[in-house]
TIKOL-914693 format. One record per residue (C-alpha): y, z, x; residue number from 0. Coordinates in nm, 4 decimals. Layout:
! TIKOL-914693
> Y, Z, X, NUM
...
END
This chain:
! TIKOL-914693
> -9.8629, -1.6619, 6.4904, 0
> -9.9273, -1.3226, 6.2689, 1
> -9.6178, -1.3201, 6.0614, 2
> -9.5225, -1.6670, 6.0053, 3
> -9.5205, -1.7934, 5.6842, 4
> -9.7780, -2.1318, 5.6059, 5
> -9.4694, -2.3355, 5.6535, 6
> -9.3990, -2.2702, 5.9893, 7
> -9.7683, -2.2178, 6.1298, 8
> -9.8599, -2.6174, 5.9807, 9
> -9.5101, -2.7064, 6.1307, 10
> -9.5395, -2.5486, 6.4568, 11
> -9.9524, -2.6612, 6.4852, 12
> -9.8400, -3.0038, 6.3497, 13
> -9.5781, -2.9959, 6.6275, 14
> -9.3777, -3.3034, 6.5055, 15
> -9.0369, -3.3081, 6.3701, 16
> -9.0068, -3.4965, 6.0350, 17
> -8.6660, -3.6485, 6.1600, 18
> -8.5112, -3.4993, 5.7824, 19
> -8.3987, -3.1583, 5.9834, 20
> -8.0357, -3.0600, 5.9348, 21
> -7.8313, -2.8517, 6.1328, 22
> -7.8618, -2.6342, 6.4428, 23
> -8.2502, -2.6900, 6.6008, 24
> -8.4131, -2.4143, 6.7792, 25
> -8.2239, -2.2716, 7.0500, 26
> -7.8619, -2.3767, 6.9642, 27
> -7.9740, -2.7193, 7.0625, 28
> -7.6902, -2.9797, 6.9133, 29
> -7.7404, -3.0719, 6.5084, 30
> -7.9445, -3.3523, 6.3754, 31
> -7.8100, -3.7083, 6.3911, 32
> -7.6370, -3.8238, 6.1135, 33
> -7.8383, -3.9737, 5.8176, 34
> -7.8587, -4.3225, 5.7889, 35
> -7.7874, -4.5501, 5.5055, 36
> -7.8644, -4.9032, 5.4853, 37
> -7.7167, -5.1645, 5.2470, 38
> -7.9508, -5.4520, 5.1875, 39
> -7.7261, -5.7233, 5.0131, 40
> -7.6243, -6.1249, 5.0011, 41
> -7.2894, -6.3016, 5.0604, 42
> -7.1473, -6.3529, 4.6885, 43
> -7.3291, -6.0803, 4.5088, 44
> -7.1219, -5.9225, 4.2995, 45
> -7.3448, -5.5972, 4.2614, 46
> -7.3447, -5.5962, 4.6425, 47
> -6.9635, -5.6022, 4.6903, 48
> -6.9592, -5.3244, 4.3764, 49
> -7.2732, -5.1049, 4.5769, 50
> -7.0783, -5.1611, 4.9264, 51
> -6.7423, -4.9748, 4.8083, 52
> -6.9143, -4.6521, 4.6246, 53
> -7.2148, -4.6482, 4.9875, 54
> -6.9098, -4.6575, 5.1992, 55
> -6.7211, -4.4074, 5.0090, 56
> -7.0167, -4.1887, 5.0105, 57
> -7.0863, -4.2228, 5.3441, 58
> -6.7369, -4.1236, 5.4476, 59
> -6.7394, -3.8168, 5.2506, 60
> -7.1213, -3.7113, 5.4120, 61
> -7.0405, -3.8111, 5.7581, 62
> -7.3611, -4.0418, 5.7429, 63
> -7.3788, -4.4067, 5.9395, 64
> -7.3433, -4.7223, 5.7094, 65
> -7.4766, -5.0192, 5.7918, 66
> -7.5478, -5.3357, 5.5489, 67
> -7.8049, -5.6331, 5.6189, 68
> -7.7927, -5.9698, 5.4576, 69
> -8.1059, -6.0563, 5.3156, 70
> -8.0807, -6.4108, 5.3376, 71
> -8.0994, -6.4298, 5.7419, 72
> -8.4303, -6.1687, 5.7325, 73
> -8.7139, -6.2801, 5.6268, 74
> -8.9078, -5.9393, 5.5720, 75
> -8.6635, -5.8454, 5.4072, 76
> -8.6231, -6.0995, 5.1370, 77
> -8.9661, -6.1147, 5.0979, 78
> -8.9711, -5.6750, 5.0123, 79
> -8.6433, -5.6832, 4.7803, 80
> -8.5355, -6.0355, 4.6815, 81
> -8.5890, -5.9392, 4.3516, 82
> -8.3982, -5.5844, 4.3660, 83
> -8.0652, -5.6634, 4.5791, 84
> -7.8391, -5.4777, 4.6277, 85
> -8.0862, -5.2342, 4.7823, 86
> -8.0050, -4.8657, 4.9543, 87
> -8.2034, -4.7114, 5.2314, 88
> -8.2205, -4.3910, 5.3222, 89
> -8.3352, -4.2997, 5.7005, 90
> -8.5177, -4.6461, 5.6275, 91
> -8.6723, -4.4972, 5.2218, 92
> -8.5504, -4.7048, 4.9214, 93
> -8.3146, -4.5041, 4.7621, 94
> -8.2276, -4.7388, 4.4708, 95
> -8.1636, -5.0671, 4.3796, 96
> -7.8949, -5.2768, 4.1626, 97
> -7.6563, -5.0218, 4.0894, 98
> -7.5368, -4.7097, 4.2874, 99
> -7.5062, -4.3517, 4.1568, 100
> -7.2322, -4.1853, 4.3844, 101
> -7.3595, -3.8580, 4.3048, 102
> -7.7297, -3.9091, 4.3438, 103
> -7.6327, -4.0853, 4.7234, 104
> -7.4147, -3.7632, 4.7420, 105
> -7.6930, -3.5471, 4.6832, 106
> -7.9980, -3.7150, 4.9254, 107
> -7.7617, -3.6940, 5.2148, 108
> -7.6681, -3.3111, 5.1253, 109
> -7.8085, -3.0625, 5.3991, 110
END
């Protein structure tokens, strides 16, 4: 491993991908799956329906999967962000919560 920077000894002793890899893997093996964003919402929330239109948009334009769960029929997730909804998930990480910044969504799911 003479040569290698830190980065790539700890990854390669490590041995474990991080799943947050973009692009071509090691030996022209097919890109990463797409990034995943999760809305966490409730029928007749207003902030939900306004968080669902820019998360779709955004996911469009990034080529990343949307999905959206309704916090009322889960209850793990009602008790974690009752008090937050709409929420945003990243690969499963809270992004943000109440209100959507297009560009900041833009940004996390940038290469």
């Amino acid at each position: 491993m003479a040569g290698m920077t830190p980065l790539l000894r700890r990854t390669k002793k490590d041995g474990a991908a991080t799943g947050r890899e973009r692009g071509p893997r090691a030996g022209g093996a097919d890109p990463a799956p797409p990034r995943c964003v999760t809305l966490i919402s409730k029928p007749g929330c207003h902030l939900c329906d306004d968080a669902r239109v820019v998360v779709e948009r955004v996911c469009a334009q990034a080529g990343a999967v949307f999905e959206e769960k309704d916090i009322t029929t889960d209850d793990a997730l009602r008790d974690a962000y009752w008090e937050q909804i709409p929420v945003v998930l990243v690969d499963g990480e809270q992004h943000t919560f109440w209100r959507v910044d297009e560009e900041r969504l833009l940004r996390a799911l940038a290469p």
